[in-house]
C-alpha positions in Angstrom: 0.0 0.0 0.0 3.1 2.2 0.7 4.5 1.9 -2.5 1.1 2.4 -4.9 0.5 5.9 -2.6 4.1 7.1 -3.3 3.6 5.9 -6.9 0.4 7.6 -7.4 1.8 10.6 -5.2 4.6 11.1 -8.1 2.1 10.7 -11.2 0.2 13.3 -9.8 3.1 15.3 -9.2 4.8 14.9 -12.2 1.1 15.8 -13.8 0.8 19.2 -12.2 4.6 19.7 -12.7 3.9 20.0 -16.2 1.1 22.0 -16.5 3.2 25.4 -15.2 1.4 28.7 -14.3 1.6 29.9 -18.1 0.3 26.9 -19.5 -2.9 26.9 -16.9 -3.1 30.6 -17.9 -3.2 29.7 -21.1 -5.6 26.9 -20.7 -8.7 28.8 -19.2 -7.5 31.8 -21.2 -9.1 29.4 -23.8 -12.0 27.9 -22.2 -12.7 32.1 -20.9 -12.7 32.7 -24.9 -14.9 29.8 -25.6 -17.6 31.1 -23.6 -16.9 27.8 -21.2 -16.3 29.7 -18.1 -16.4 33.4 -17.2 -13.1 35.3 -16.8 -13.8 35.0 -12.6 -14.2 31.4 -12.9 -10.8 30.9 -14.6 -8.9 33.0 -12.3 -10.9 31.0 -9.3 -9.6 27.6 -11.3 -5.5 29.4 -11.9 -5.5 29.8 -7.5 -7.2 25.8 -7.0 -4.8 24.2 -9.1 -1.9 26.9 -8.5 -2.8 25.5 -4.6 -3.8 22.0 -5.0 0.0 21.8 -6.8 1.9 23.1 -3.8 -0.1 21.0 -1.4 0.7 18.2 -3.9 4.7 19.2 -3.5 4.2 19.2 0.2 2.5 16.2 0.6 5.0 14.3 -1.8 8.1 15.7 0.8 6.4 14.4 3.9 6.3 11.2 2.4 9.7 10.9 0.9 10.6 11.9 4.7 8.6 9.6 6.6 9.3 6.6 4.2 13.4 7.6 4.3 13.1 7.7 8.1 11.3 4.4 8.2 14.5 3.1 5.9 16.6 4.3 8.1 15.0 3.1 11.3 14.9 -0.5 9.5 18.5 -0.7 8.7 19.6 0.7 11.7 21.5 3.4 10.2 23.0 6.5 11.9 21.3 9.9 11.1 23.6 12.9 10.4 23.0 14.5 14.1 24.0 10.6 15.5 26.9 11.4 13.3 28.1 14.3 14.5 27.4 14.4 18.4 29.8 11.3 18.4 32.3 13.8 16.3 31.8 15.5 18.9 32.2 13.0 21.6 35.6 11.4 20.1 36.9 14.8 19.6 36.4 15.6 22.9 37.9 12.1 24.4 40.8 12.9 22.5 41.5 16.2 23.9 41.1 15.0 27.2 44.2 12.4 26.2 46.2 15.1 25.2 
């Protein structure tokens, strides 16, 4: 179940990814023209998907995060801050040797 959300995460990412600012412009430029939606209602439609694509974007990170920290976890691996407080630690020890 992890794996199809990140995978249909990413389509709909990549999805809104292409379909920049310009091009949405563009788009209900053309529907406005066509007498498919008033000139209100395409601006309304810019500021949804404009938003929808950043929650999108944010949504996509979280995941990425939680599922790398879950990888992490699993293998047992040291985070960078694990890292570095025992940088710390060692290069403390070996002042006090000195």
């Amino acid at each position: 179940m992890e794996k199809d959300f990140i995978k249909n995460m990413l389509y709909m990412a990549v999805g809104y990814a292409s379909m920049n600012k310009e091009k949405i412009e563009e788009f209900t430029k053309e529907l406005t023209e066509k007498g498919k939606m008033t000139e209100e209602e395409g601006k309304k439609m810019i500021n949804e998907l404009i938003d929808r694509s950043k929650q999108v974007k944010d949504e996509i990170e979280s995941k990425i995060e939680n599922v790398s920290k879950e990888i992490y976890d699993t293998l047992h691996l040291a985070t960078k801050e694990e890292l570095d407080a025992l940088k710390k630690r060692i290069s403390d020890l070996e002042s006090k040797l000195k």
